[in-house]
C-alpha positions, 0 to 999 in steps of 0.5 A: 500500500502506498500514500501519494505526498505533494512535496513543497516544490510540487512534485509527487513522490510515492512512499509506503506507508512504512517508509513514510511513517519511517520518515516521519519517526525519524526526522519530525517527530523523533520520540513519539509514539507510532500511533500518535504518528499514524494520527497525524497521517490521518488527520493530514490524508482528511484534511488533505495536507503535506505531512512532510511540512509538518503543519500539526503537532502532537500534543501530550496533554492530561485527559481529566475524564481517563485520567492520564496524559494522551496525545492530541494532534492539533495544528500549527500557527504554520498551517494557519497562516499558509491557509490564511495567505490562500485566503486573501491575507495580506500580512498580519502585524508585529506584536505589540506587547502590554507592561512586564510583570514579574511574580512568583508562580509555582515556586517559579520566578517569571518576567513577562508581557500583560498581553500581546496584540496582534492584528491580521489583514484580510482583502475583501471582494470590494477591495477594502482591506478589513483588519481583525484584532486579537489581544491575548493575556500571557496569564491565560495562555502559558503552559504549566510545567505539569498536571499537578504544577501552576508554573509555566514550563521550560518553553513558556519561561524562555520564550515568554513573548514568543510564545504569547505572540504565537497565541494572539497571532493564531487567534487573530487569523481565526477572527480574520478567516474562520473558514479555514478553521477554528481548533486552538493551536499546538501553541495555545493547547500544550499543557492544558487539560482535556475537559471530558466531562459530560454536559449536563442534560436539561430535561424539557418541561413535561407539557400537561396532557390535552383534554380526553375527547370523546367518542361522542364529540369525536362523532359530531365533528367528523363531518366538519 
């Protein structure tokens, strides 16, 4: 059995599914375990993308419901913007970031940006150039260190603005083109946790029953 892949220079070059998945194992996403890899062919063959340019993740992420950590494929600020670009973007600008604030989380001193604000440009049928602003709060999206940990982890703490600016772009190309998706990132989803729970189911209010009608009434109105 063999999988078609469309390679960034357009030409087409046939794998196996052995071979691809050795590729992928070995140089996109070295460490992962081969199932999660075999999501992410999947997702990409549904989606119809390049699993070669990488454009989802794999995300280990705690699962409240089975409790344990499981893999999410989700898709990167990469893919957004390529779709965007599709679309009729026209840039996105650079991110503008709020005051620094430094505190204790976790037992983890950290200096980072309030928030950070970027903003995306779509070209619209008219020709007018329509502008979509998302502003994103560093509190609200940093990743923890663990399920069991408010501190933010390795990456959040080195690369507090770049991080934060991923985020607001991503959303800003959601508000700007919601057609070419609306699942959160790799970027805004590591180290979050899965709600599973199920919704509370709302019975409708029981209607009180109609009036017996009888065979009598039943009888004089028939012919009318």
């Amino acid at each position: 059995m063999s999988t078609e892949i469309t390679t960034a220079t357009n030409s087409a070059i046939t794998l196996s599914e052995d071979d691809l998945m050795n590729v992928l194992e070995s140089s996109l996403y070295p460490g992962a375990a081969r199932d999660s890899i075999n999501m992410v062919i999947g997702y990409c063959k549904a989606a119809g993308l390049d699993p070669m340019q990488k454009p989802v993740h794999i995300v280990p992420m705690w699962d409240s419901k089975a409790k344990r950590m499981r893999d999410v494929i989700m898709p990167g600020v990469g893919l957004y913007r390529t779709q965007a670009a599709r679309a009729g973007c026209i840039g996105v600008t650079e991110p503008e970031f709020g005051p620094d604030i430094t505190e204790d989380i976790g037992g983890t001193k950290v200096t980072y940006p309030k928030w950070c604000r970027v903003t995306a440009k779509r070209k619209l049928a008219s020709g007018d150039i329509a502008e979509f602003t998302a502003m994103e709060f560093w509190k609200e999206n940093y990743a923890t260190a663990g399920k069991d940990s408010i501190a933010p982890n390795a990456m959040w703490r080195k690369r507090v603005y770049g991080q934060l600016a991923k985020c607001a772009e991503a959303q800003a190309l959601r508000k700007a083109f919601p057609e070419v998706g609306s699942q959160p990132t790799a970027d805004e989803m590591e180290g979050k946790t899965i709600d599973m729970g199920q919704a509370e189911v709302v019975q409708p209010a029981q209607q009180p029953l109609p009036a017996p009608y009888s065979d009598d009434e039943f009888a004089a109105n028939l012919p009318k």
